[in-house]
ROLOPA-220016 format. One line per 8 residues: number of its first residue (from 1); their letters; for each residue x, y, z of N, C-alpha, C. Coordinates in steps of 0.2 Angstrom, whole numbers, plus 5000, padded with zeros to 4 digits. Example, Ala and Ser with C-alpha at 12.3 -4.5 7.8 and 13.67 -1.06 7.14 Angstrom:
2
1 = as = 5066/4972/5039/5062/4978/5039/5066/4984/5039 ~ 5064/4989/5035/5068/4995/5036/5064/5000/5039
# end
This chain:
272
1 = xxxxxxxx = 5721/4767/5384/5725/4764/5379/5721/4758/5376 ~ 5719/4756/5371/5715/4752/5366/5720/4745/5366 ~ 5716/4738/5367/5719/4732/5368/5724/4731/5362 ~ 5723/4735/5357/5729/4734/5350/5735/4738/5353 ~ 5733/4742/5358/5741/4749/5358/5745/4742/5362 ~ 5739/4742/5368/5743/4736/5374/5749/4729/5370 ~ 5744/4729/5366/5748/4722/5363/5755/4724/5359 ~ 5754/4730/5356/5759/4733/5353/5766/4735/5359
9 = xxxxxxxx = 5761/4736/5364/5768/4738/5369/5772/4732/5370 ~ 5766/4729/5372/5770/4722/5374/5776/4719/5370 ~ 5774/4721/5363/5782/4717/5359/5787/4722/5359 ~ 5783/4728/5359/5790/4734/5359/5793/4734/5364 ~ 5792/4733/5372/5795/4735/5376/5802/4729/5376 ~ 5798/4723/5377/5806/4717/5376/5809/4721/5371 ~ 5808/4722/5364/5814/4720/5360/5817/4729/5361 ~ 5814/4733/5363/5818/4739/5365/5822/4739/5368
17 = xxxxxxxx = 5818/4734/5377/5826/4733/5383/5830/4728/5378 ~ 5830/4724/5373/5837/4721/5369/5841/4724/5366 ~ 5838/4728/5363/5843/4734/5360/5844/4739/5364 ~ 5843/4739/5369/5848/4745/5376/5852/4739/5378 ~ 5852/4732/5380/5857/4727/5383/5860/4729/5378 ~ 5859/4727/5372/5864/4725/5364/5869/4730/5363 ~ 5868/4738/5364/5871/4741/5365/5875/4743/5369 ~ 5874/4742/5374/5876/4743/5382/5882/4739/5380
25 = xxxxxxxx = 5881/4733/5381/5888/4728/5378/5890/4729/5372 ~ 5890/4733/5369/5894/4733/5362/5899/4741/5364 ~ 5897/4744/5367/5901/4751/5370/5906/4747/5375 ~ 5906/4743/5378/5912/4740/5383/5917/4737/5377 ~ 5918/4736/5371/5923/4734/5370/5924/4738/5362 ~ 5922/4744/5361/5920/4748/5355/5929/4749/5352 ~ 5930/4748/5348/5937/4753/5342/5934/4758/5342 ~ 5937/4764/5343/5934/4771/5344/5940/4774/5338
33 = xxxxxxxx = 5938/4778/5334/5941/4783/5329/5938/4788/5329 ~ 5941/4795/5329/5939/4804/5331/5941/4804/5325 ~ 5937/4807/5321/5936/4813/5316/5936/4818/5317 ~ 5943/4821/5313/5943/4828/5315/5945/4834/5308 ~ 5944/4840/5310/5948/4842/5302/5941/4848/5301 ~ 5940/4848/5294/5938/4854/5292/5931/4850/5287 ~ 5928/4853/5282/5922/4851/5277/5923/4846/5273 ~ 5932/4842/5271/5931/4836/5268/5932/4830/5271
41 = xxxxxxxx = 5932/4833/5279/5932/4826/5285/5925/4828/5286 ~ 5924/4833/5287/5913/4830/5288/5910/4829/5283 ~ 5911/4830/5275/5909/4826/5269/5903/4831/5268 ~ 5908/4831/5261/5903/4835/5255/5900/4831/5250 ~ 5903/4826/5249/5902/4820/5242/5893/4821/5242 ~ 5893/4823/5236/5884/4821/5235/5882/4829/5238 ~ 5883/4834/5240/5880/4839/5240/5879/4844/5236 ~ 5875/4842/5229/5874/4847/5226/5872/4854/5225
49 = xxxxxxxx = 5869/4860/5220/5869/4868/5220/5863/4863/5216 ~ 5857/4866/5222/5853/4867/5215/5849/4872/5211 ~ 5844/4872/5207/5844/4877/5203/5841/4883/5206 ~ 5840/4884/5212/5837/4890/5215/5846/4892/5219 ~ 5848/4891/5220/5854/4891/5223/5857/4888/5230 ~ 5850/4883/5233/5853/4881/5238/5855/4873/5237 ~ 5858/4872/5244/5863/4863/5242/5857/4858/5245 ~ 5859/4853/5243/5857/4847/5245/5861/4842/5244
57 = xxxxxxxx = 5860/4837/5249/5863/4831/5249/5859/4825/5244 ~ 5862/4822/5240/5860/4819/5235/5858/4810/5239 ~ 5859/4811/5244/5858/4804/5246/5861/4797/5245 ~ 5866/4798/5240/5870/4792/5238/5874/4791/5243 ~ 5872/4783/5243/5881/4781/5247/5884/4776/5245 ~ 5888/4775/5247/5895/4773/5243/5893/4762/5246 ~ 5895/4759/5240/5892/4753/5244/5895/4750/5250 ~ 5901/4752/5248/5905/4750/5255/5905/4754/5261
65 = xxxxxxxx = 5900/4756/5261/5897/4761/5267/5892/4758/5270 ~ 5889/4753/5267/5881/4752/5268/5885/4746/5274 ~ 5883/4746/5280/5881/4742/5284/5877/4744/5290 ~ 5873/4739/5290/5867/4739/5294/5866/4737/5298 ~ 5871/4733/5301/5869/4729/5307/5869/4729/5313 ~ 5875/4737/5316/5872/4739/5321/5880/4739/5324 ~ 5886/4736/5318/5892/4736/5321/5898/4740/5321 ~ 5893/4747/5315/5897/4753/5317/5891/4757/5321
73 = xxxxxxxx = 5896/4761/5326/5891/4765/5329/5893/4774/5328 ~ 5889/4778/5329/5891/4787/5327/5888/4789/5336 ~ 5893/4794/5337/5893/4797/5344/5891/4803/5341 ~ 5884/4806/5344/5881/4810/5342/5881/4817/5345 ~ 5880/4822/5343/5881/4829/5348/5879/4827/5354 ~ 5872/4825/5354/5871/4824/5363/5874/4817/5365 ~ 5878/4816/5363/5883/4810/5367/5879/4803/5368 ~ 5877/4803/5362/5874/4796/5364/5875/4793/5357
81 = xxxxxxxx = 5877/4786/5358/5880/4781/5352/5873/4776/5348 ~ 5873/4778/5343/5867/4776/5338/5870/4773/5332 ~ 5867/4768/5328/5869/4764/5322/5872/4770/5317 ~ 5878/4768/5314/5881/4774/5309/5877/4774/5302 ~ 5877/4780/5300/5874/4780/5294/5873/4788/5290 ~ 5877/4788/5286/5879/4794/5282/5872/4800/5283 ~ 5874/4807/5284/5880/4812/5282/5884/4808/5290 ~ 5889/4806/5294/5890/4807/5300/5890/4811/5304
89 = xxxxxxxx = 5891/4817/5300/5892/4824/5305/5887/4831/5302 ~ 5881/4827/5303/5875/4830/5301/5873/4835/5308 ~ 5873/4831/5313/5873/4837/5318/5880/4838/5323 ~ 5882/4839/5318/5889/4839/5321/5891/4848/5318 ~ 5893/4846/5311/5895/4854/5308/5888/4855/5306 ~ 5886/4858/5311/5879/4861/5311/5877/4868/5305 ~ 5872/4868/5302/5871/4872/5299/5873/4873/5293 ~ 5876/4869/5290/5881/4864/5283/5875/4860/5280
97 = xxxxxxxx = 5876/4861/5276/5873/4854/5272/5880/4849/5272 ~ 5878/4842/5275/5884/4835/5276/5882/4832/5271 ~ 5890/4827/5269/5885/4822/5264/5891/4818/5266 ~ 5894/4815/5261/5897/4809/5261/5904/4809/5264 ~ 5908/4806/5269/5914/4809/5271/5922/4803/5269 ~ 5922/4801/5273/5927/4795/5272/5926/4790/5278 ~ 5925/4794/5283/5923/4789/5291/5920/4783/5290 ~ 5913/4783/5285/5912/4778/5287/5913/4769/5284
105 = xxxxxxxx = 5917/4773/5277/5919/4769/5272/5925/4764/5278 ~ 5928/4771/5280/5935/4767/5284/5931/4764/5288 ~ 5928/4765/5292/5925/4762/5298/5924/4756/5295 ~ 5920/4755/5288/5916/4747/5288/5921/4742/5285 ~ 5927/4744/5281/5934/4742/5281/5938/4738/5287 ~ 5940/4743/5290/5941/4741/5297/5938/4734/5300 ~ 5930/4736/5302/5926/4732/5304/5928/4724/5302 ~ 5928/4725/5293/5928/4718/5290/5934/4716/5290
113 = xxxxxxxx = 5938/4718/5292/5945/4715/5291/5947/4714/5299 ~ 5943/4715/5304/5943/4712/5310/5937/4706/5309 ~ 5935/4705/5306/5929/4699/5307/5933/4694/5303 ~ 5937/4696/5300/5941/4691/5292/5947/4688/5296 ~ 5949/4692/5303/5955/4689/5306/5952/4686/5312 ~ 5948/4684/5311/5946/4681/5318/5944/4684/5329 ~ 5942/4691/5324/5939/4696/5330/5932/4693/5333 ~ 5930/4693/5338/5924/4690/5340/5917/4696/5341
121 = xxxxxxxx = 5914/4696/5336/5910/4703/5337/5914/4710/5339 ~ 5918/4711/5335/5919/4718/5333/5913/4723/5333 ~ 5916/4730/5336/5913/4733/5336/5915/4741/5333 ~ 5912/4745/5328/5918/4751/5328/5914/4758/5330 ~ 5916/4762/5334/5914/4770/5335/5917/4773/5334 ~ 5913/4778/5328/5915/4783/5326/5913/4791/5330 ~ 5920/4792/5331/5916/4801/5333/5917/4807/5330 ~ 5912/4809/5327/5913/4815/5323/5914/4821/5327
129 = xxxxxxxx = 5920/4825/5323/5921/4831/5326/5922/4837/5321 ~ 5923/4835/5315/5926/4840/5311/5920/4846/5310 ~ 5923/4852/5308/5920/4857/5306/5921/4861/5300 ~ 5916/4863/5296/5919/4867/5289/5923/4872/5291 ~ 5927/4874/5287/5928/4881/5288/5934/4884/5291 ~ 5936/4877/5296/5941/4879/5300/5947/4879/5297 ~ 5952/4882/5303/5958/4885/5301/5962/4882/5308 ~ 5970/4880/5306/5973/4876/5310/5971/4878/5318
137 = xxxxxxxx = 5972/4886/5318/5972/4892/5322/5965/4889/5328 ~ 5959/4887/5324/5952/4885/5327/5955/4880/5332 ~ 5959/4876/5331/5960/4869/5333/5965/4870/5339 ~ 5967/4876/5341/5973/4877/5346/5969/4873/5353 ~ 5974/4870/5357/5975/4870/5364/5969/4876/5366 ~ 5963/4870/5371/5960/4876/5375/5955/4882/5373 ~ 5954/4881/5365/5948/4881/5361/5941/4878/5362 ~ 5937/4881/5358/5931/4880/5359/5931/4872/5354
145 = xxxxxxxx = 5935/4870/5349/5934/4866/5346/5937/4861/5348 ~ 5943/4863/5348/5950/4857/5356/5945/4852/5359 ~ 5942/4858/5363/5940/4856/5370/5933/4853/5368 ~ 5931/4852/5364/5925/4849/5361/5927/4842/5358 ~ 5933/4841/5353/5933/4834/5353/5936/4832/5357 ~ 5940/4834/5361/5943/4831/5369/5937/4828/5373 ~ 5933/4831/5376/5927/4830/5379/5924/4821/5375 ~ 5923/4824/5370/5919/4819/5364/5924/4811/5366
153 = xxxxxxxx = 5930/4811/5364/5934/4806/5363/5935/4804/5371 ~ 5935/4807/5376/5937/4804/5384/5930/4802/5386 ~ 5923/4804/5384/5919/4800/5383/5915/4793/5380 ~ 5920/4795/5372/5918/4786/5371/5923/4781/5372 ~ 5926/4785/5376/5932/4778/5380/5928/4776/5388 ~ 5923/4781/5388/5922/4781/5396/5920/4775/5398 ~ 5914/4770/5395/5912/4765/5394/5914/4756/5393 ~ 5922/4759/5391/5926/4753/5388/5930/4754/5380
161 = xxxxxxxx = 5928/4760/5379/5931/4758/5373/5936/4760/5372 ~ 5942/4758/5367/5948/4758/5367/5950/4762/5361 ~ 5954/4769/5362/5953/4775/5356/5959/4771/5350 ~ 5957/4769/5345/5962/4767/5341/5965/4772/5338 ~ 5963/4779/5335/5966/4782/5327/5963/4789/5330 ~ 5966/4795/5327/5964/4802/5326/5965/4802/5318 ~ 5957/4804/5315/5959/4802/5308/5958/4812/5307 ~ 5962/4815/5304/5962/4821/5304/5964/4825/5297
169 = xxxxxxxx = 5960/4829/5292/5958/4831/5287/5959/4838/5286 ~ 5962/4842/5287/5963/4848/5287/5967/4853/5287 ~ 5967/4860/5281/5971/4862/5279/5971/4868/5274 ~ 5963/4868/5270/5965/4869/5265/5962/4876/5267 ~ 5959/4878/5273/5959/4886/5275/5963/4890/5276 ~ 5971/4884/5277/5976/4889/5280/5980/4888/5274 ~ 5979/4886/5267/5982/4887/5261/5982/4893/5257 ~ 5976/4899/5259/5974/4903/5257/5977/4910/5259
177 = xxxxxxxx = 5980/4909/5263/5986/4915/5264/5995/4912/5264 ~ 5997/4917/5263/6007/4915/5264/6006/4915/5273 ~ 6004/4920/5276/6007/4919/5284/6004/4915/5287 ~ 5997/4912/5285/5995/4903/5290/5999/4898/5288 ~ 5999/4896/5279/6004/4893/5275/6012/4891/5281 ~ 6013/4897/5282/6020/4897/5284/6021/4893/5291 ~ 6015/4897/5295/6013/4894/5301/6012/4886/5302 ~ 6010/4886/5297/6005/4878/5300/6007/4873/5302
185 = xxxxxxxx = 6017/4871/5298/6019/4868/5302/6020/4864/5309 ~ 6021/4870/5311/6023/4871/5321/6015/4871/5323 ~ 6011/4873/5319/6004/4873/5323/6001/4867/5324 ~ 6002/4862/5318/5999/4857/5314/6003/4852/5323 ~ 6010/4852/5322/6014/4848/5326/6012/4850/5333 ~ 6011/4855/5336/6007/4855/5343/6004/4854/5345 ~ 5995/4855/5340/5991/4851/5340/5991/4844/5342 ~ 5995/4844/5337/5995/4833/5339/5998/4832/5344
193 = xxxxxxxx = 6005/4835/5346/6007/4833/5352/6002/4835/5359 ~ 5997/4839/5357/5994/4843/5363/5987/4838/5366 ~ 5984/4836/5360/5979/4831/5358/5982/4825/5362 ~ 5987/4820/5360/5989/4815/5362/5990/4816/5371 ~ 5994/4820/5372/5997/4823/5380/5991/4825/5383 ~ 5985/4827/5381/5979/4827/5385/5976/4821/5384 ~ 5977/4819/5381/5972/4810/5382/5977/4806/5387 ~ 5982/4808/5387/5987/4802/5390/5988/4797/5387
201 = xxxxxxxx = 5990/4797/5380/5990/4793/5375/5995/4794/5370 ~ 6002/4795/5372/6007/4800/5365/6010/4796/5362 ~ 6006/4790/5362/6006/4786/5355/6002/4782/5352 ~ 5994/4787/5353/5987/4786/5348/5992/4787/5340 ~ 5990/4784/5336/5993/4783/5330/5985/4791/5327 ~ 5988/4794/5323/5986/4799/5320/5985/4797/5313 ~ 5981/4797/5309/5981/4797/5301/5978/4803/5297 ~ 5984/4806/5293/5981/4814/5291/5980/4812/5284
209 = xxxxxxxx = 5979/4817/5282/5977/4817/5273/5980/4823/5272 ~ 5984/4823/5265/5986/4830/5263/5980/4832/5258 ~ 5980/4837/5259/5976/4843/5254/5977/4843/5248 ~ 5971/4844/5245/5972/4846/5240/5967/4852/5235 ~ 5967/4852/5228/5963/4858/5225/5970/4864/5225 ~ 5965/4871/5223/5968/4876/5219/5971/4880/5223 ~ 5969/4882/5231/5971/4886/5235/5980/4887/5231 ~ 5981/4895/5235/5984/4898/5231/5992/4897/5237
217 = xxxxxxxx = 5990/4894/5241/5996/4892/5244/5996/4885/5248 ~ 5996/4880/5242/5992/4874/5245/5999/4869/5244 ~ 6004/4870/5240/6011/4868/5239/6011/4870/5245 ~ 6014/4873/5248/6016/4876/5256/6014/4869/5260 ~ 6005/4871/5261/6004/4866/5265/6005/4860/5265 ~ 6005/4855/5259/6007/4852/5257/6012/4849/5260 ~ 6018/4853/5260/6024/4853/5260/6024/4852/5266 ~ 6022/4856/5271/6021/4856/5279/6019/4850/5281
225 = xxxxxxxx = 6013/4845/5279/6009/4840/5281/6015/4833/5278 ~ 6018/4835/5273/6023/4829/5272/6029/4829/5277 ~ 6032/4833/5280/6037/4834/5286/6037/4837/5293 ~ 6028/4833/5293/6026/4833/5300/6033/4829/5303 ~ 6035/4832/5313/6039/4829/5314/6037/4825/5320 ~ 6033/4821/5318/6028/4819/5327/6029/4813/5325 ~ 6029/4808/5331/6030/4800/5327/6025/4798/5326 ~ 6023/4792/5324/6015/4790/5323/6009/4792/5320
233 = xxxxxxxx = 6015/4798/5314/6010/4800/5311/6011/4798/5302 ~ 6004/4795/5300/6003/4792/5293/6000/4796/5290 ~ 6002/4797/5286/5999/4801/5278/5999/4798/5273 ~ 5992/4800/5270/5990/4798/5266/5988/4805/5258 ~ 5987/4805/5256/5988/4809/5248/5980/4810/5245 ~ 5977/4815/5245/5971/4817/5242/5972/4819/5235 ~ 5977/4820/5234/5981/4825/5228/5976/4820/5220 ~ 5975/4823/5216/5971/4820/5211/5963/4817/5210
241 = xxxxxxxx = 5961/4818/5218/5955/4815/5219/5950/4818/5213 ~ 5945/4817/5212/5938/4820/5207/5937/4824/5213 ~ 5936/4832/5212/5930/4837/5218/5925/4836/5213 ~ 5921/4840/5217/5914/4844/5217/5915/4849/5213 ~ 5911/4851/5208/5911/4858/5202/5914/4865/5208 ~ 5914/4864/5215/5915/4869/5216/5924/4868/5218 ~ 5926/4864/5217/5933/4864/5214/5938/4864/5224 ~ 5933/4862/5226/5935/4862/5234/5934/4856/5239
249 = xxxxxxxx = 5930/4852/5236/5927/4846/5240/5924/4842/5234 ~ 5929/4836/5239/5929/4829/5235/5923/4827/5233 ~ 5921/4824/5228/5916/4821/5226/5914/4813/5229 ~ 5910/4809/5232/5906/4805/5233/5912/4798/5232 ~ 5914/4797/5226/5917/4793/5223/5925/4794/5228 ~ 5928/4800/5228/5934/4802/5230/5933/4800/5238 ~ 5927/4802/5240/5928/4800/5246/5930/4793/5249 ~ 5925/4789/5244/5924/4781/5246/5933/4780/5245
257 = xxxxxxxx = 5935/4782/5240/5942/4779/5237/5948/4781/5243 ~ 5945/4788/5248/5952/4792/5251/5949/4786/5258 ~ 5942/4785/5261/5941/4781/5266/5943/4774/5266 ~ 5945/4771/5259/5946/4765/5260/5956/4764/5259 ~ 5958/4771/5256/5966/4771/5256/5967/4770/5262 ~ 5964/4776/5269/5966/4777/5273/5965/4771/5277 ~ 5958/4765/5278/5958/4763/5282/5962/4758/5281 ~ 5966/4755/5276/5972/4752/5272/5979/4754/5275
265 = xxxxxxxx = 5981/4759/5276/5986/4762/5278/5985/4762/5286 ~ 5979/4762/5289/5979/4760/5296/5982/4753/5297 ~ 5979/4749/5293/5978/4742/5295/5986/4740/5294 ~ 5989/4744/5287/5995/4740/5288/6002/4745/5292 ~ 5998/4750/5296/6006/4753/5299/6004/4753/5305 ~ 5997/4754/5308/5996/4757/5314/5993/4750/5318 ~ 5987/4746/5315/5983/4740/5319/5988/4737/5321 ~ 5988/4734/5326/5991/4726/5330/5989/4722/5328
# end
């Protein structure tokens, strides 16, 4: 090792055990939020078709998303909590091109409006869990998806943190037939009830979003996610947002605007 490596360790090693104390104490008193749901909870905003036919994410991110400081954190596939920073659920819904979702706009909302009331170093963790594609039916009790953000959410409480919200997005798999349409209801309500009664928490406040776009039986759902019958659960409206050319997933802009309604309707129904 060359007297330049040596000296260079020397400043890395301190300020690297600072940022394992730093974080180590910031997991002890973390606001934890699960993300859960299908492809426009893991964020498509900014993923364009390009001209050879494959996607990409355009990189943009929403300004209200930009914080850097170290006081939103993202719970990673391999369970380890790192500074947040868009797509979220980049190795999460694996295999997707991610982009922009709503997580972390709410996240940094949230954040400021505990700094603005007088919270003393706030901290927020987010845990991504959603996955494209899926269908209410994925999400049942004792599944491979269940049981995965179960696991995910009983570990970032393991530490100290305290789960505030199941923010949950999904639906628009099961708008494309009449017999999931029909079903979703009673499936949607089980879920939740089944999710809170395994955490030992059956009054974690839930925040959903209705669906929206063309599905061919997306009234139905619709319909089903307005007369959810479980308490503590807040709904919020996608209905009008700007999608993406492919007429399925919100655009970038929609995203930021549906992450700042919802973390809004947290704060004034569900926060203490």
């Amino acid at each position: 090792m060359t007297t330049e490596n040596r000296a260079s360790l020397r400043l890395f090693v301190p300020c690297f055990l600072s940022f394992v104390v730093a974080m180590a104490q910031s997991t002890e008193c973390l606001d934890v939020f699960i993300l859960g749901g299908q492809s426009n909870m893991a964020g498509r905003g900014g993923v364009d078709v390009l001209e050879n036919g494959t996607r990409a994410w355009n990189q943009v991110v929403p300004m209200s998303a930009n914080v850097s400081d170290g006081s939103i954190l993202r719970l990673t596939a391999q369970l380890n909590w790192e500074p947040a920073k868009e797509p979220l659920h980049r190795d999460i819904d694996a295999g997707k091109v991610c982009g922009v979702g709503p997580g972390l706009v709410f996240g940094a909302k949230v954040l400021n409006h505990l700094r603005e009331t007088g919270h003393a170093n706030p901290t927020i963790g987010l845990v991504p869990c959603a996955i494209g594609g899926t269908s209410i039916r994925d999400w049942e009790k004792g599944g491979p998806l269940y049981n995965t953000m179960l696991h995910r959410a009983n570990f970032a409480r393991r530490g100290g943190g305290t789960l505030r919200a199941l923010l949950w997005y999904q639906g628009e798999s099961d708008a494309d037939s009449k017999e999931d349409a029909d079903s979703y209801k009673w499936r949607l309500e089980k879920f939740f009830s089944d999710f809170r009664s395994d955490l030992n928490d059956d009054s974690l406040p839930i925040m959903q979003v209705k669906i929206c776009g063309t599905w061919p039986f997306v009234e139905e759902v619709r319909a089903a996610q307005a007369t959810v019958k479980v308490p503590g659960v807040c709904t919020v409206d996608s209905w009008g947002f700007d999608l993406n050319p492919d007429h399925m997933h919100l655009t970038t802009e929609s995203q930021e605007k549906l992450g700042l309604i919802m973390a809004q309707k947290y704060l004034s129904h569900c926060h203490a």
